[in-house]
C-alpha positions in Angstrom: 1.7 66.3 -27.6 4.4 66.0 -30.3 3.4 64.5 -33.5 5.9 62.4 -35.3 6.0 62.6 -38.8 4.4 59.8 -41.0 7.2 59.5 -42.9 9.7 59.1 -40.6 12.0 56.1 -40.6 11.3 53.9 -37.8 13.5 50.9 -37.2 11.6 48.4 -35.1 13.7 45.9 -34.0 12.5 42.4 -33.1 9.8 43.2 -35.2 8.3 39.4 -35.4 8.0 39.0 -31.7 5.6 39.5 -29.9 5.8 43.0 -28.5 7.5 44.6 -31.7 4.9 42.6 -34.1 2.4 45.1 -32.2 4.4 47.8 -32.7 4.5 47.5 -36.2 1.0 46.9 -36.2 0.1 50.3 -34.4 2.6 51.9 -36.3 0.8 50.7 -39.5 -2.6 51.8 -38.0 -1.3 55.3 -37.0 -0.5 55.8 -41.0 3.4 55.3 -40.4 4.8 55.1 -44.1 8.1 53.8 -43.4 8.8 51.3 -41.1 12.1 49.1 -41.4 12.5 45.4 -40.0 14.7 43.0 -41.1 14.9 39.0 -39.9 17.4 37.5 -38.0 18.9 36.0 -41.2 19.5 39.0 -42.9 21.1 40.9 -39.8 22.7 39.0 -37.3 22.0 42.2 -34.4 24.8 40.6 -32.3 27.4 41.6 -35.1 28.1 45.5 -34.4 29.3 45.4 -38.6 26.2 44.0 -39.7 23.9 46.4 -37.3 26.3 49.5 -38.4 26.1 48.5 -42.2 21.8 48.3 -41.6 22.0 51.9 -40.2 23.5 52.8 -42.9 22.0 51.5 -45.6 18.6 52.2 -43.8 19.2 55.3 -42.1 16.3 55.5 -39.3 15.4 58.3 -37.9 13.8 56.4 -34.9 14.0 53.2 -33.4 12.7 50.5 -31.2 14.5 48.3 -29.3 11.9 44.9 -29.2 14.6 42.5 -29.7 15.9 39.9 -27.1 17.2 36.6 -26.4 13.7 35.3 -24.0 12.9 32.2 -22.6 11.4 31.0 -19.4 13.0 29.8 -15.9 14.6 26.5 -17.4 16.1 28.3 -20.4 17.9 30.7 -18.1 18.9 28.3 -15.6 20.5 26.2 -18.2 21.7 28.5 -20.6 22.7 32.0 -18.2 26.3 32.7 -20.7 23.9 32.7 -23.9 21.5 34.9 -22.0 23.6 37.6 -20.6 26.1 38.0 -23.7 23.3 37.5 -26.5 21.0 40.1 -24.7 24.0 42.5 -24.5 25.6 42.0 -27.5 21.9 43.0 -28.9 21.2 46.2 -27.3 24.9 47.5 -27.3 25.4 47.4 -31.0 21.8 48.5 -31.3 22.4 51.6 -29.0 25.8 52.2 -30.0 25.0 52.1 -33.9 22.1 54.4 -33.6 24.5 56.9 -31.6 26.3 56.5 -34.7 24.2 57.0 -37.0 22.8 59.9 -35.7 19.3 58.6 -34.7 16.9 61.0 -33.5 15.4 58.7 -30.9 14.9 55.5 -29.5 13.0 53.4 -27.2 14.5 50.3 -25.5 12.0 48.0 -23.9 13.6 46.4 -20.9 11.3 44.0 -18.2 10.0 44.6 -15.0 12.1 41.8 -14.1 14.7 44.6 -13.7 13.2 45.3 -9.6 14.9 43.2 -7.1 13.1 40.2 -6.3 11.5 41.8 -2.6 10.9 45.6 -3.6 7.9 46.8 -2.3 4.4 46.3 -4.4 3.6 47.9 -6.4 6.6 47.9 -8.4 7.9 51.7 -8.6 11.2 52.8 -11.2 13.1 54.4 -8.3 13.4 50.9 -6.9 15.6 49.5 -9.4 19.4 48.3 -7.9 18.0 48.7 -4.4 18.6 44.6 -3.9 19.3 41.3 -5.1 17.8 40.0 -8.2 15.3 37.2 -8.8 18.0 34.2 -9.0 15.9 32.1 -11.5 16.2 35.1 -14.5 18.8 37.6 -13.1 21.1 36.7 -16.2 17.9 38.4 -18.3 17.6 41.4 -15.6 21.1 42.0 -15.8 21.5 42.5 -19.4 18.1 44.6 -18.8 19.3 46.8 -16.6 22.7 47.4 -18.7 20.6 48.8 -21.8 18.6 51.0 -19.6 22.2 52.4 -18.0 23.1 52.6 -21.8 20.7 54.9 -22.7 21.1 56.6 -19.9 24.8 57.0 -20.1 24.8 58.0 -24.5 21.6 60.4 -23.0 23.9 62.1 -20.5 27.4 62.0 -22.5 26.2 62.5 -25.8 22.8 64.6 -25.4 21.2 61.7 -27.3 16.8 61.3 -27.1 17.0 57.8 -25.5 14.5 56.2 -23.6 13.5 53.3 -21.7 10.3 51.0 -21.0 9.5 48.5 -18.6 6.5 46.5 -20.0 4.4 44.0 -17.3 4.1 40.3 -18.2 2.3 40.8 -21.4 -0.5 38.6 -23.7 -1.8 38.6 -26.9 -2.2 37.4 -30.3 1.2 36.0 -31.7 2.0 34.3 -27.9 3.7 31.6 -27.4 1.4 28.6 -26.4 3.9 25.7 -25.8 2.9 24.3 -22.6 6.9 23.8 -21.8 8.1 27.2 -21.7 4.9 29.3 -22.2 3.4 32.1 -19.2 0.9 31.6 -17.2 -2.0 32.7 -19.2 -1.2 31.0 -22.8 -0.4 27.8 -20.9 -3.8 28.0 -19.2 -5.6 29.1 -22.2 -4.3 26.0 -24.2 -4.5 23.6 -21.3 -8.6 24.1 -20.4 -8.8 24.3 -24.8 -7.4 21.0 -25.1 -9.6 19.8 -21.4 -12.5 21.0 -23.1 -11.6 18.9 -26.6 -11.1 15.7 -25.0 -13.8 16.2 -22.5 -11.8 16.0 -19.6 -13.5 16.4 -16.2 -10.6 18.4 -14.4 -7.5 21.0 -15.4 -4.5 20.8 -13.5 -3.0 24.3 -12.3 0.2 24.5 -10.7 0.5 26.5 -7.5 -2.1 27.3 -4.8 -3.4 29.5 -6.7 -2.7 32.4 -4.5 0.0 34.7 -6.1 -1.3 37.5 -8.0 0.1 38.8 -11.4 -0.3 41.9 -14.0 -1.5 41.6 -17.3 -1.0 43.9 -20.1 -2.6 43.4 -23.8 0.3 43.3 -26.1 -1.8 45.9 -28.2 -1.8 48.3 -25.4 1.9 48.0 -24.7 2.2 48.7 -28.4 0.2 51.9 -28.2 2.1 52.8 -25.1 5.6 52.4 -27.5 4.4 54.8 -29.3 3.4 57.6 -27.2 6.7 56.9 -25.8 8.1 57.9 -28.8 6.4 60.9 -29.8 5.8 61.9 -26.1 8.2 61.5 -23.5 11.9 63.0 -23.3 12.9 62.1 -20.0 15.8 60.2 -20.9 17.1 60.2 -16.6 14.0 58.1 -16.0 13.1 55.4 -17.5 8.9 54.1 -17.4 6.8 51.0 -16.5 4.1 50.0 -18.8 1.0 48.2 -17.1 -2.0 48.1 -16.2 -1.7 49.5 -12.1 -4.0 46.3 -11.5 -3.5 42.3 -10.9 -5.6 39.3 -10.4 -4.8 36.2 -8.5 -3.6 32.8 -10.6 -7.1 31.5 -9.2 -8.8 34.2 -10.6 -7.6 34.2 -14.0 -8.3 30.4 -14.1 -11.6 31.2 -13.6 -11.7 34.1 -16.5 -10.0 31.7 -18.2 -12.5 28.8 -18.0 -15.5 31.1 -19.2 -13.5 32.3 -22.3 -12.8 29.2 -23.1 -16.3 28.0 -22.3 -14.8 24.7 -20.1 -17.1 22.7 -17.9 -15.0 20.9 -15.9 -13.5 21.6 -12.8 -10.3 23.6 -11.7 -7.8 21.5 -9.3 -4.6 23.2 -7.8 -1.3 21.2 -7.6 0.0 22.6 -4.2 2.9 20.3 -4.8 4.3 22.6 -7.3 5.9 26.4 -7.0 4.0 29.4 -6.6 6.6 31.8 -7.8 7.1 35.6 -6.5 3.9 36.2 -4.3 3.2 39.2 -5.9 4.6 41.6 -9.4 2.3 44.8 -10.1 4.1 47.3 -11.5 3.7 51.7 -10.2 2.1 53.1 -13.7 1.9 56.8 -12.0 4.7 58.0 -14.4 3.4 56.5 -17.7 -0.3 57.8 -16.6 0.8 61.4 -15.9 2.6 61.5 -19.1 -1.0 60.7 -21.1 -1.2 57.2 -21.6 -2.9 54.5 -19.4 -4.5 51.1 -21.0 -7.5 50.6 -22.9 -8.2 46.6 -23.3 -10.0 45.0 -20.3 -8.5 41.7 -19.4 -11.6 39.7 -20.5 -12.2 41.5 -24.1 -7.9 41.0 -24.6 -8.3 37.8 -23.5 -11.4 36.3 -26.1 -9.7 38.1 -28.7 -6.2 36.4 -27.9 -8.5 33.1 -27.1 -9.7 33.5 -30.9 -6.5 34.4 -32.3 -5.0 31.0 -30.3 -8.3 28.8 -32.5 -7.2 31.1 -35.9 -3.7 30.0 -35.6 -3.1 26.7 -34.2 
């Protein structure tokens, strides 16, 4: 194992979402001295003079690459121009300036929503541009997949350190719990809270119930980042971060219903779309390198349960 220096400058980027909010929060935790961030106001990342002046000005030695354009299915039926130039405008000018700049390293964190839509389970990196895209976010994938060829392509003309990660469908404090464009387990979380306020005698859940889904604790992606960072040098192959284990929508309703300490009963709305059968992700590569998850799904989900009463 490498160790990074404390004092290094790491640039996290996107750093009030939710994934690079938990890098910065690791980062802190690990003793990291100086970490940079700036707001969307004072650096407009789609503006390759305003990212280049940041570099300079800042000069990180390190950076991660948390920052996106994201929304759910309707948000990238409705808006797929924004989604595809935003998301690569971002990452381009990102990549490009810390080329630049001379950047020691950097991680980008892509999505599993990179795999065509009918690879094989579980969800392996060799799989990637072996078929067609889920439609309802390929605009997402697309830009995805164009900063993991990125750093792949500065790695192999330029000899620079840059990696890639593939985080599963993640959860954790600072989530978004708007029922209208919310994931699956924020959306349930909220809907049995507000069931179990009113004293209603049945939750609604869309689906049948049967698909099954990953889910990683945002703070374990987080800590994943970093070993990233001061670990792995592979910069041919990028790496999934997850769990290597998924539960079925039914399932997790259930968890869900004991965390939240709801009575009532759980009724499925067969009417309604199930979505991709299955998405587990391959972890063998991130797990050889010396990193697997920590956080149970029922211990990350009463803290994020908590966090949800804390905050709203």
């Amino acid at each position: 194992m490498t160790t990074l220096s404390r004092d290094a400058v790491i640039y996290v980027a996107g750093h009030r979402g939710l994934v690079g909010s938990a890098v910065v929060r690791k980062l802190q935790a690990d003793g990291f001295t100086n970490i940079v961030s700036a707001t969307s106001a004072e650096v407009d990342l789609r503006d390759p003079q305003a990212v280049e002046s940041f570099y300079d000005k800042h000069k990180p030695t390190h950076v991660v690459v948390a920052a996106a354009k994201v929304g759910g299915i309707h948000a990238n039926d409705v808006y797929p121009a924004e989604f595809l130039y935003e998301n690569l405008m971002i990452e381009a000018n990102l990549i490009h300036g810390a080329y630049k700049a001379g950047v020691e390293k950097l991680l980008f964190l892509g999505s599993t929503c990179i795999y065509p839509k009918l690879a094989e389970q579980p969800l392996k990196e060799d799989y990637l541009l072996t078929g067609p895209l889920e439609p309802t976010n390929e605009w997402y994938a697309i830009a995805k997949i164009a900063g993991v060829k990125l750093c792949q392509a500065y790695a192999k003309q330029y000899g620079c350190r840059f990696i890639s990660a593939m985080p599963t469908n993640l959860y954790g404090p600072g989530d978004n719990f708007d029922l209208n464009n919310s994931h699956v387990m924020p959306a349930l979380m909220r809907k049995f809270h507000e069931a179990k306020e009113k004293g209603d005698s049945s939750v609604m859940v869309w689906g049948s119930g049967k698909p099954k889904r990953e889910f990683l604790h945002v703070d374990d992606c987080a800590a994943a980042c970093v070993h990233l960072l001061e670990n792995y040098e592979n910069t041919n192959e990028w790496v999934n971060i997850g769990v290597g284990d998924d539960i079925s929508i039914a399932d997790l309703a259930a968890l869900v219903k004991e965390v939240v300490g709801y009575e009532g009963d759980i009724v499925y709305d067969s009417s309604k779309p199930d979505g991709t059968p299955r998405k587990l992700v391959d972890v063998t590569r991130i797990n050889n390198s010396g990193w697997s998850a920590k956080i149970g799904l029922k211990e990350g989900m009463t803290a994020t349960y908590q966090w949800y009463l804390d905050n709203y």
